[in-house]
C-alpha atoms as an extended CHARMM CRD file, in Angstrom:
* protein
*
       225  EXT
         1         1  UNK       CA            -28.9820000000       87.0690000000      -87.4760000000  PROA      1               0.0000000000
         2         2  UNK       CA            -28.7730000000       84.8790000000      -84.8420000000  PROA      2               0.0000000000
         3         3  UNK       CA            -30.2870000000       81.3820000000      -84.0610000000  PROA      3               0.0000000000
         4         4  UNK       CA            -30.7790000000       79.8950000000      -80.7760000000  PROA      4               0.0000000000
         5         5  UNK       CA            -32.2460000000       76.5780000000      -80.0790000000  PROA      5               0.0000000000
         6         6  UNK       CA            -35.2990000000       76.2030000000      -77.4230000000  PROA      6               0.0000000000
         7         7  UNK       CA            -34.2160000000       72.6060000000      -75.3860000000  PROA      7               0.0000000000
         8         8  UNK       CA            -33.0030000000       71.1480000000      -72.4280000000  PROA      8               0.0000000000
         9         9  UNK       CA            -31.5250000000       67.9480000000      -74.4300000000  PROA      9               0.0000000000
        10        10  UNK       CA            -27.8760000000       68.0620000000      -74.5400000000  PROA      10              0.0000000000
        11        11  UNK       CA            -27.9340000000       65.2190000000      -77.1490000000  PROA      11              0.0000000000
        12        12  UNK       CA            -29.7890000000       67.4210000000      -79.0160000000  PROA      12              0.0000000000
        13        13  UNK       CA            -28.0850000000       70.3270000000      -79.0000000000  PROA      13              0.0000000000
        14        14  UNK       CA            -24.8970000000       68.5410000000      -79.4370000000  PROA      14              0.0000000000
        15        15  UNK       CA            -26.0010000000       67.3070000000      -82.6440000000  PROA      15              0.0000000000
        16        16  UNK       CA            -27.3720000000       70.5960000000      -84.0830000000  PROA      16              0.0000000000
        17        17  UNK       CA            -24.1320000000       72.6490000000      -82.4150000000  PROA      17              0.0000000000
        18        18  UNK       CA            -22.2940000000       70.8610000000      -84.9110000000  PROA      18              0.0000000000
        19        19  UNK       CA            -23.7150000000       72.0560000000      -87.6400000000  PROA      19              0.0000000000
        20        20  UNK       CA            -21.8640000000       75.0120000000      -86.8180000000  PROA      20              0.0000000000
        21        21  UNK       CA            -24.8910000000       77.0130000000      -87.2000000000  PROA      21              0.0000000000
        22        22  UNK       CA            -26.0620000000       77.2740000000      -83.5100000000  PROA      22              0.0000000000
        23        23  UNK       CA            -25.7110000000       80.5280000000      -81.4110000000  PROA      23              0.0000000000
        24        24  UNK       CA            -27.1650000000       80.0750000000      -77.9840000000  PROA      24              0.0000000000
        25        25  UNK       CA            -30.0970000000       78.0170000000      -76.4300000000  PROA      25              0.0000000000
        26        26  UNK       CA            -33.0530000000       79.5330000000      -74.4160000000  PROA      26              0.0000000000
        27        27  UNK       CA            -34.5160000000       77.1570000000      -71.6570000000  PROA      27              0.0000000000
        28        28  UNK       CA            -36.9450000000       76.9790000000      -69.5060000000  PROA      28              0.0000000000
        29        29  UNK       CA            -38.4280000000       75.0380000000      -66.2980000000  PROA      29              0.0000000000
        30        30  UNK       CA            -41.2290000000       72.9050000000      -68.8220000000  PROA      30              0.0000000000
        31        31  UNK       CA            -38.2520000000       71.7810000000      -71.2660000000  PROA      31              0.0000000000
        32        32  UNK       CA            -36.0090000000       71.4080000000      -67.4370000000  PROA      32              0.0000000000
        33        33  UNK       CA            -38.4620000000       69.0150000000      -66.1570000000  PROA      33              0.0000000000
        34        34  UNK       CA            -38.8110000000       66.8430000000      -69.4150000000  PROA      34              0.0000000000
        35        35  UNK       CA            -35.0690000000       66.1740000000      -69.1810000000  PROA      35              0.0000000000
        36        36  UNK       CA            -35.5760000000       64.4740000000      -65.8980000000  PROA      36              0.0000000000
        37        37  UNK       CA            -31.9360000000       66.3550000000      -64.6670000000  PROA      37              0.0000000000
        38        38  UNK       CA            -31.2530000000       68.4540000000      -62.3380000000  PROA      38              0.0000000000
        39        39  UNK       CA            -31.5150000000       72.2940000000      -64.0660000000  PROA      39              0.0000000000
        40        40  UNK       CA            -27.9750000000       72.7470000000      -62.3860000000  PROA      40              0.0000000000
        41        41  UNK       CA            -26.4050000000       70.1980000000      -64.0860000000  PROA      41              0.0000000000
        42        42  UNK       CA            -28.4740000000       70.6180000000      -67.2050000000  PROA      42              0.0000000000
        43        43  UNK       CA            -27.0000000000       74.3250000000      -67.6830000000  PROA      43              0.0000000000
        44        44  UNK       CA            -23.5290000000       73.3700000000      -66.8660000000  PROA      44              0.0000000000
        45        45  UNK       CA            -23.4810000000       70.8810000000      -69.5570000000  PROA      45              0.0000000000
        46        46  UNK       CA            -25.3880000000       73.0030000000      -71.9950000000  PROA      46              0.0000000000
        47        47  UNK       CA            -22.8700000000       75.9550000000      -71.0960000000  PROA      47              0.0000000000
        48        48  UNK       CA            -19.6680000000       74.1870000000      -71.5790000000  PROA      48              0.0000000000
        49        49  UNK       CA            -20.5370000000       73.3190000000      -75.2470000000  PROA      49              0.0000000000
        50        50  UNK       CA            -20.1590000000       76.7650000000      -76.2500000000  PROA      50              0.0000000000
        51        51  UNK       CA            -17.9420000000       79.6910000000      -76.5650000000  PROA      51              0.0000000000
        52        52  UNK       CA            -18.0780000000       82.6760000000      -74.1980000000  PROA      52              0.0000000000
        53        53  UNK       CA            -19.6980000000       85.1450000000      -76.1780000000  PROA      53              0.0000000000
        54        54  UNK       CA            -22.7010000000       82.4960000000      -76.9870000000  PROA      54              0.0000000000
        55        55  UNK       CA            -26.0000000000       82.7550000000      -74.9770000000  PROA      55              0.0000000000
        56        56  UNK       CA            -27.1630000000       79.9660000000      -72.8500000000  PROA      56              0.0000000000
        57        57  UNK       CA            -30.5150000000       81.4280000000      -71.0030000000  PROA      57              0.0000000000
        58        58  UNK       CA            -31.2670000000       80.1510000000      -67.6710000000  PROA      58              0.0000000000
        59        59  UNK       CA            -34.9660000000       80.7630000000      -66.4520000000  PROA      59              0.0000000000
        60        60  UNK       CA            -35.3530000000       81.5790000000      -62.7320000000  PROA      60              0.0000000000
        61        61  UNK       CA            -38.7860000000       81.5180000000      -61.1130000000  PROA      61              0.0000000000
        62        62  UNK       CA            -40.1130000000       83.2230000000      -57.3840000000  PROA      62              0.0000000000
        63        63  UNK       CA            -42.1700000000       85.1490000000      -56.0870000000  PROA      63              0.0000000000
        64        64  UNK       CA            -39.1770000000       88.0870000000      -55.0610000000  PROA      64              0.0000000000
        65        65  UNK       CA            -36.5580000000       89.7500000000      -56.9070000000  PROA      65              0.0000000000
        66        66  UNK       CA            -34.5080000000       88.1350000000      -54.2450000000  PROA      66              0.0000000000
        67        67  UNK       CA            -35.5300000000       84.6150000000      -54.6420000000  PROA      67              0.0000000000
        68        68  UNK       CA            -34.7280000000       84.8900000000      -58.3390000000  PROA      68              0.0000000000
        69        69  UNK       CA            -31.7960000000       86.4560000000      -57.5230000000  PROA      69              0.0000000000
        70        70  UNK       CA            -30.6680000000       83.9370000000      -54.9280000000  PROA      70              0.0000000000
        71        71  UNK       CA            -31.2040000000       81.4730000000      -57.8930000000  PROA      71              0.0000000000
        72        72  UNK       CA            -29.3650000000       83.0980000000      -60.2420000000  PROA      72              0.0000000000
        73        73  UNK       CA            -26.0380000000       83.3010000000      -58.1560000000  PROA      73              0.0000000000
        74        74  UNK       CA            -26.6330000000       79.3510000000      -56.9810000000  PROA      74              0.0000000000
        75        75  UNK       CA            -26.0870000000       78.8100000000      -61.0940000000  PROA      75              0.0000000000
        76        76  UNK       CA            -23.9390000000       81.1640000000      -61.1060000000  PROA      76              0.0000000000
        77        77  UNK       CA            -21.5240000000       79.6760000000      -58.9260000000  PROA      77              0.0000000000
        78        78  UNK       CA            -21.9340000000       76.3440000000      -60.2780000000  PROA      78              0.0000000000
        79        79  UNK       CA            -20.2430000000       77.4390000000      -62.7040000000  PROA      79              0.0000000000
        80        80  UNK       CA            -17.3960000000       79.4430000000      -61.1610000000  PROA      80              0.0000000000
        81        81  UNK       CA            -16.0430000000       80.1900000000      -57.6510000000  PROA      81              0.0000000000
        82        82  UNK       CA            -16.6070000000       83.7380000000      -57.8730000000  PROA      82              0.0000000000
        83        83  UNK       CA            -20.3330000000       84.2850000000      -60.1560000000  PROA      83              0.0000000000
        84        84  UNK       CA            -19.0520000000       88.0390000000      -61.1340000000  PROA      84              0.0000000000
        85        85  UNK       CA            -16.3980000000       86.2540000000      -63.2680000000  PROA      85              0.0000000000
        86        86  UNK       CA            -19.0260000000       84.0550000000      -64.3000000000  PROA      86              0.0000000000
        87        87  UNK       CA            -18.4140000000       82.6780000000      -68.2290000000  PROA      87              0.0000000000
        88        88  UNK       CA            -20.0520000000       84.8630000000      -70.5260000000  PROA      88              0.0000000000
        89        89  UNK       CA            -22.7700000000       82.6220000000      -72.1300000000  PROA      89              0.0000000000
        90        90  UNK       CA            -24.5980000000       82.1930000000      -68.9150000000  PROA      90              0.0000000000
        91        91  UNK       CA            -27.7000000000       84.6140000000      -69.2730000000  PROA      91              0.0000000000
        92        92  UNK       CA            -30.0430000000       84.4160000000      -66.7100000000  PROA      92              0.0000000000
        93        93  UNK       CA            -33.7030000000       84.8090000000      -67.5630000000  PROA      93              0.0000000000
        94        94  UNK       CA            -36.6350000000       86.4320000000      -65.3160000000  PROA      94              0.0000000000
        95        95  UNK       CA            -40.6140000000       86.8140000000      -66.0130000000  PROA      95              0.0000000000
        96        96  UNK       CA            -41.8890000000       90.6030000000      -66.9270000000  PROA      96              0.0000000000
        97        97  UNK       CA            -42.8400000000       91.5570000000      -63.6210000000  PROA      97              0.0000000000
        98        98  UNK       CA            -42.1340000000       94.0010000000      -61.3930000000  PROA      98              0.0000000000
        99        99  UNK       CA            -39.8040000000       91.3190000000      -59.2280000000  PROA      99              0.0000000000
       100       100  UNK       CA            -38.4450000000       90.2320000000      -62.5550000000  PROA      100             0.0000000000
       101       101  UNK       CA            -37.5680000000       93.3500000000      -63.5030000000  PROA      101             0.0000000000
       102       102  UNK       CA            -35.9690000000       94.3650000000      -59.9930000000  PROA      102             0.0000000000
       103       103  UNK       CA            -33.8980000000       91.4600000000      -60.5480000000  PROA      103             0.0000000000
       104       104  UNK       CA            -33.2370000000       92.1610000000      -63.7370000000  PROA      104             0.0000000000
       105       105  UNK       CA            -31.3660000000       95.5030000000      -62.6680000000  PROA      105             0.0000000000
       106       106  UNK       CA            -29.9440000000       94.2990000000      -60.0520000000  PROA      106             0.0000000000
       107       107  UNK       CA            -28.5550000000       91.4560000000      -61.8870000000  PROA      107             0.0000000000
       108       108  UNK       CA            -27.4120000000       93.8700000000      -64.7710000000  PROA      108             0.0000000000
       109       109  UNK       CA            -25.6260000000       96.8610000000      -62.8690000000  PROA      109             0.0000000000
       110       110  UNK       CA            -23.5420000000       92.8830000000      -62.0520000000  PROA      110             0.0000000000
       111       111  UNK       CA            -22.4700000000       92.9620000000      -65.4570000000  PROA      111             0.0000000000
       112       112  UNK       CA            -24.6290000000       89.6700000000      -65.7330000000  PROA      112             0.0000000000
       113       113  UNK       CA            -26.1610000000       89.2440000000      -68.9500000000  PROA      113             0.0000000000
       114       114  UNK       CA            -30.2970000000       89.4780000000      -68.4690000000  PROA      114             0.0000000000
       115       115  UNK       CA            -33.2590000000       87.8710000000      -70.9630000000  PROA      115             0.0000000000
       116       116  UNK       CA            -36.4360000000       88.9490000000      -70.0000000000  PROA      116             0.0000000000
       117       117  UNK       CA            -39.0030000000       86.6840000000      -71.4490000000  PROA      117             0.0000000000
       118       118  UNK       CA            -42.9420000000       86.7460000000      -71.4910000000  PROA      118             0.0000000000
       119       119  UNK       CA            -43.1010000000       89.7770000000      -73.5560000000  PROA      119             0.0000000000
       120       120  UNK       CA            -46.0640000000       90.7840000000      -74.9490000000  PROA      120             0.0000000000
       121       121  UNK       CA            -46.3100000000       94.7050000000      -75.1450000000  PROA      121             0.0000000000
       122       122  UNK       CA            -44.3030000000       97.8400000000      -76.0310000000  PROA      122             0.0000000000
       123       123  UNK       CA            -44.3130000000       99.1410000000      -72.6270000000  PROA      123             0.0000000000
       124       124  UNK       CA            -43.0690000000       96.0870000000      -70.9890000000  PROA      124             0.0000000000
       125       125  UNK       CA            -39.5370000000       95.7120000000      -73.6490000000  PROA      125             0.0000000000
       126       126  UNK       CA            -39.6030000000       99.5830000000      -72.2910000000  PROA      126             0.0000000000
       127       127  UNK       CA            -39.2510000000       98.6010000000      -69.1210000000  PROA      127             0.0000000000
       128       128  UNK       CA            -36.7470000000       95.7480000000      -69.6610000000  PROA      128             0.0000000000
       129       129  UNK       CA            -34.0080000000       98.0670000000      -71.7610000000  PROA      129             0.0000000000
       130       130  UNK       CA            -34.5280000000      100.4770000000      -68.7760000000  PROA      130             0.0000000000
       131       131  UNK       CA            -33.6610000000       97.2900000000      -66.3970000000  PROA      131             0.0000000000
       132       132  UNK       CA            -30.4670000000       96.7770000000      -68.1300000000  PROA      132             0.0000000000
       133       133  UNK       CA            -32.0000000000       93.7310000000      -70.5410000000  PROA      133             0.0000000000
       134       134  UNK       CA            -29.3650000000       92.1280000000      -72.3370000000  PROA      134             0.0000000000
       135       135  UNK       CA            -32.5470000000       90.4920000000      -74.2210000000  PROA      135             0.0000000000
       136       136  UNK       CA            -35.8430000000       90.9820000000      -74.5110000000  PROA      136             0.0000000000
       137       137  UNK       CA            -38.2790000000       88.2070000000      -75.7400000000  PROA      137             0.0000000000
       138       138  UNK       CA            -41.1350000000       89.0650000000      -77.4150000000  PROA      138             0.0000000000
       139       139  UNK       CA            -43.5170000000       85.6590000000      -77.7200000000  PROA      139             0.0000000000
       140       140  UNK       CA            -45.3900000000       85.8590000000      -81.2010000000  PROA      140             0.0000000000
       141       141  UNK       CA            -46.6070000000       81.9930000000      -80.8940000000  PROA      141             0.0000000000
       142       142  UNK       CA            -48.6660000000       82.7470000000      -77.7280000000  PROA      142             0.0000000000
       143       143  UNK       CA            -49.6430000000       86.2690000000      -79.0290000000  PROA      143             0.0000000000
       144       144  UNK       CA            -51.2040000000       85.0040000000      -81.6830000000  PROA      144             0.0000000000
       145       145  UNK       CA            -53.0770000000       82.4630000000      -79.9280000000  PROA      145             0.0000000000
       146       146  UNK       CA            -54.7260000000       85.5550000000      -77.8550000000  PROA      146             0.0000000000
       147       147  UNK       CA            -55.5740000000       87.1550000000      -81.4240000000  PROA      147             0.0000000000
       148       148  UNK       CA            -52.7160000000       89.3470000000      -81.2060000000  PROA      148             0.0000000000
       149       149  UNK       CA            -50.1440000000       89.9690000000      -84.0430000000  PROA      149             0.0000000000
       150       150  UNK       CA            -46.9230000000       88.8130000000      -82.6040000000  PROA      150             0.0000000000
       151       151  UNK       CA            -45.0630000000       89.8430000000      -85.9000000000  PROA      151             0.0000000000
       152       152  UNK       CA            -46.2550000000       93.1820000000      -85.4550000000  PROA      152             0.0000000000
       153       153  UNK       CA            -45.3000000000       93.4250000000      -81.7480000000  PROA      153             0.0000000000
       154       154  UNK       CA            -41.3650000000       93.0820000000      -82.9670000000  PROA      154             0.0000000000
       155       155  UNK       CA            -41.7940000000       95.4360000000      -86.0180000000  PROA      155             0.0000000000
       156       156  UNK       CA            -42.9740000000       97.9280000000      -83.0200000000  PROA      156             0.0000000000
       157       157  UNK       CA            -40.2770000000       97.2470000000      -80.2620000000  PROA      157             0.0000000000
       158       158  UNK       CA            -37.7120000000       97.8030000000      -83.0750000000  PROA      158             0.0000000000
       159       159  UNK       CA            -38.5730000000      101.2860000000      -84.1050000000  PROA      159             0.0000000000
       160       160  UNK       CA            -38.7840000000      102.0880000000      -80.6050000000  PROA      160             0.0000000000
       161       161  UNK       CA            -35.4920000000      100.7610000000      -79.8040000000  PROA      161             0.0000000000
       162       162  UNK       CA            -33.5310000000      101.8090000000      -83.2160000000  PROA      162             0.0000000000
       163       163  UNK       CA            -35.1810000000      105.7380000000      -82.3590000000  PROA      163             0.0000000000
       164       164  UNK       CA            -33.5380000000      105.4930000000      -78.7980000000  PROA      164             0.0000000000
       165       165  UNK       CA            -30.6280000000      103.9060000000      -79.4920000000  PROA      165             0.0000000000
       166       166  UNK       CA            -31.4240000000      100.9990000000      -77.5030000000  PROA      166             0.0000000000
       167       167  UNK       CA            -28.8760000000       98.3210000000      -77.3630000000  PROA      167             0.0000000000
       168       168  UNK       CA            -31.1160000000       95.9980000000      -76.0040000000  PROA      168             0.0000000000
       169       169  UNK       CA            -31.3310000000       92.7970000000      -78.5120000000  PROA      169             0.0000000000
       170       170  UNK       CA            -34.9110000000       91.3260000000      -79.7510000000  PROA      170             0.0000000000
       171       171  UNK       CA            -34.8460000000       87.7270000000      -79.3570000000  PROA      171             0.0000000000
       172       172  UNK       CA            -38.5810000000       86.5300000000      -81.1020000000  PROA      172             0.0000000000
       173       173  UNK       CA            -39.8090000000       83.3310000000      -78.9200000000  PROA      173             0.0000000000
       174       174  UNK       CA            -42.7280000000       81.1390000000      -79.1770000000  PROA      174             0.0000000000
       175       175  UNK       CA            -41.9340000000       80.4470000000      -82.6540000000  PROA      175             0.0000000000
       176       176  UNK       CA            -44.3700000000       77.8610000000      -84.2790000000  PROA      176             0.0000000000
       177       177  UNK       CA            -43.1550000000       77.4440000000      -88.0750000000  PROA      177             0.0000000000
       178       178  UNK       CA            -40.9090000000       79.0480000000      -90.8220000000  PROA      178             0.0000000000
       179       179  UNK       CA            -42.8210000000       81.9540000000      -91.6160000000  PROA      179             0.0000000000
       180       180  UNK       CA            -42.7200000000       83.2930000000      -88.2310000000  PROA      180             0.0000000000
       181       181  UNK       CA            -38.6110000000       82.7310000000      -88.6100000000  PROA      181             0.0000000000
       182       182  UNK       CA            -38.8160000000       84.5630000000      -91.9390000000  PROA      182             0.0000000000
       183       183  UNK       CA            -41.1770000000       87.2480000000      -90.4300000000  PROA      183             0.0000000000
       184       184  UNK       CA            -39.2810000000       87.6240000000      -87.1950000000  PROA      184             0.0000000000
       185       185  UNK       CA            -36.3340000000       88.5310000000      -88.6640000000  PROA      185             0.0000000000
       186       186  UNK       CA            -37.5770000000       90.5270000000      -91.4570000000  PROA      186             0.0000000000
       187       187  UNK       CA            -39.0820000000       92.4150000000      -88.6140000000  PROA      187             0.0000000000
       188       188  UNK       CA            -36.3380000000       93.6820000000      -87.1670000000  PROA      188             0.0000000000
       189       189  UNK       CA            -35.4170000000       90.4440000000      -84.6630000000  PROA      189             0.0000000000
       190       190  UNK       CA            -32.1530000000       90.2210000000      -83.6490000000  PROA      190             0.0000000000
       191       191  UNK       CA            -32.5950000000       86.3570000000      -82.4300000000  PROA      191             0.0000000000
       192       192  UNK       CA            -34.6560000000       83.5590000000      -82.9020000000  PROA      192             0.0000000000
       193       193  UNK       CA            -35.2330000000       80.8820000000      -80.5650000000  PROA      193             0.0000000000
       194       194  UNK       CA            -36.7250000000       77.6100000000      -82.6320000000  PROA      194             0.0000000000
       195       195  UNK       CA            -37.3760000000       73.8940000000      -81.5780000000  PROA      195             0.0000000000
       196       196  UNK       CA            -34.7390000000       71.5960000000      -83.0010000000  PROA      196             0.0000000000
       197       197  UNK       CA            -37.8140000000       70.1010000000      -85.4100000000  PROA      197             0.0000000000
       198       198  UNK       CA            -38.5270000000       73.9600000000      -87.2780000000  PROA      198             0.0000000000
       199       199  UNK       CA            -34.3010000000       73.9920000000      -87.1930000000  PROA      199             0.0000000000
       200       200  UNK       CA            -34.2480000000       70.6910000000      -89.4200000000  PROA      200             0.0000000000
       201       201  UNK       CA            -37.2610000000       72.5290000000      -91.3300000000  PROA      201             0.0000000000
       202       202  UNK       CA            -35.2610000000       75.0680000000      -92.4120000000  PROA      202             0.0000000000
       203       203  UNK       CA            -33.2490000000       72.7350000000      -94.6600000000  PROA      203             0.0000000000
       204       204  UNK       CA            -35.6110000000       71.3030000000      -96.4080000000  PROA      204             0.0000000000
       205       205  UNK       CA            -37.3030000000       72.3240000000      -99.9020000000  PROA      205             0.0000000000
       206       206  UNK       CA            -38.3180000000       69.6940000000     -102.2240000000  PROA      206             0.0000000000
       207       207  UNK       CA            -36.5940000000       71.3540000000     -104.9080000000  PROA      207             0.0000000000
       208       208  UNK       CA            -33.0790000000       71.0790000000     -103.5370000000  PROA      208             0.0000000000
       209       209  UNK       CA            -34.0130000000       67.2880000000     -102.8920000000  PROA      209             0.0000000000
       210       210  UNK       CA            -34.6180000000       67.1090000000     -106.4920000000  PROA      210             0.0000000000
       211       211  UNK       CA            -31.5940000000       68.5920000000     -107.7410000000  PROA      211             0.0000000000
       212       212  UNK       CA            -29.9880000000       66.6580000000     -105.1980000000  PROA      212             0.0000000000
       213       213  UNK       CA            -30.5880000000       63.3440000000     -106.6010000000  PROA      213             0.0000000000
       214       214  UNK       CA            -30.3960000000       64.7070000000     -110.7740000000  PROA      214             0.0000000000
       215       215  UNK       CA            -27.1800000000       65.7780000000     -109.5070000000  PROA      215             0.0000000000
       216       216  UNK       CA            -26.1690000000       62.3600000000     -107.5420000000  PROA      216             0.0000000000
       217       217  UNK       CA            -27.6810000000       60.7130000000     -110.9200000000  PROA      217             0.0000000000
       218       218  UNK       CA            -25.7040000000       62.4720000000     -113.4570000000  PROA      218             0.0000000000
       219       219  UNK       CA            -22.1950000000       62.1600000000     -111.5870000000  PROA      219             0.0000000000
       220       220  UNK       CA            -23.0240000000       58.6400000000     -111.3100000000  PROA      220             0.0000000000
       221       221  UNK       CA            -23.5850000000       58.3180000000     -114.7080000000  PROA      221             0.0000000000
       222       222  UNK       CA            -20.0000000000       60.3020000000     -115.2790000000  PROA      222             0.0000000000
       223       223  UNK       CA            -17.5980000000       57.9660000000     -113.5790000000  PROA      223             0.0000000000
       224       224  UNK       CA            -19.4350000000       54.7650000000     -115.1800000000  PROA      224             0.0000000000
       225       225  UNK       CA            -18.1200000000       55.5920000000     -118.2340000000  PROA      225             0.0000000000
């Protein structure tokens, strides 16, 4: 199980990457634009906080496979001189769309790691795996705003994947509260991708803050004697 954080803020994910419990971060051009940086930058900073075999997903946008690809070698090379050699937790993320997908492929037969986002169907995390996907994600949040079962939708694209031997990795998005963590991954997720607010959730039960302070109260208790 793997957790990525969705942001832009380095300050953020500085904090949280400390924890030690931080695999990768997903971003995209709404969370670019409220850092007020240039996405550039923002990546390369983002980038260097983590090992090689993290995930740091950069979204391109355009109307072509070859716009997004153009994009996707400019960050590329802001990185390194030569983009092929590029550090491994750069991923570069397209829309499901044909030109997303043509990207995709090209970008993969590159050895360039590939998250295809805005999934919402079987068919379409098809598609991606046969593009080369290093990542598919699947967005239950949004789904379920469209009276769809997003939970369900991963549950699916896992047996499809486990039956072919699919090495593509599930990476649940759009994730709104704990359950859908709990539900993702009991699903068959190989990722989630959670605001830093749901991450601080996840330590929190009222029952460890209890035993937390009878604990803190008895040891006090202990060396006053």
């Amino acid at each position: 199980m793997k957790i990525f954080l969705d942001t832009s803020d380095i300050n953020i994910i500085r904090k949280y990457y400390d924890t030690g419990l931080i695999d990768g971060v997903t971003t995209n051009p709404t969370l670019m634009m409220q850092s007020g940086r240039n996405p550039i930058n923002v990546i390369k900073d983002i980038s260097t906080l983590f090992p090689k075999e993290s995930s740091i997903s950069a979204e391109v946008v355009g109307d072509t496979a070859e716009e997004m690809i153009s994009q996707a070698k400019a960050i590329l090379r802001s990185q390194s001189k030569e983009y092929r050699k590029i550090s491994q937790n750069i991923t570069i993320k397209v829309p499901c769309s044909v030109e997303g997908l043509k990207a995709c492929k090209t970008l993969s037969d590159l050895n360039i790691s590939v998250n295809v986002t805005l999934i919402f169907s079987v068919q379409q995390a098809i598609l991606s795996a046969k593009a080369g996907a290093t990542y598919v994600s699947p967005f239950i949040g949004r789904l379920e705003d469209n009276n769809s079962n997003g939970i369900e939708l991963i549950k699916s694209i896992y047996n499809v994947y486990y039956l072919n031997d699919v090495s593509t990795e599930i990476l649940a998005a759009s994730i709104r509260n704990l359950n859908h963590i709990e539900y993702a991954f009991e699903a068959g997720a190989d990722i989630v991708t959670i605001p830093p607010k749901l991450f601080e959730e996840m330590y929190q039960h009222d029952l460890t803050d209890q035993g937390i302070a009878q604990f803190d109260k008895d040891w006090k208790k202990i060396n006053h004697k």
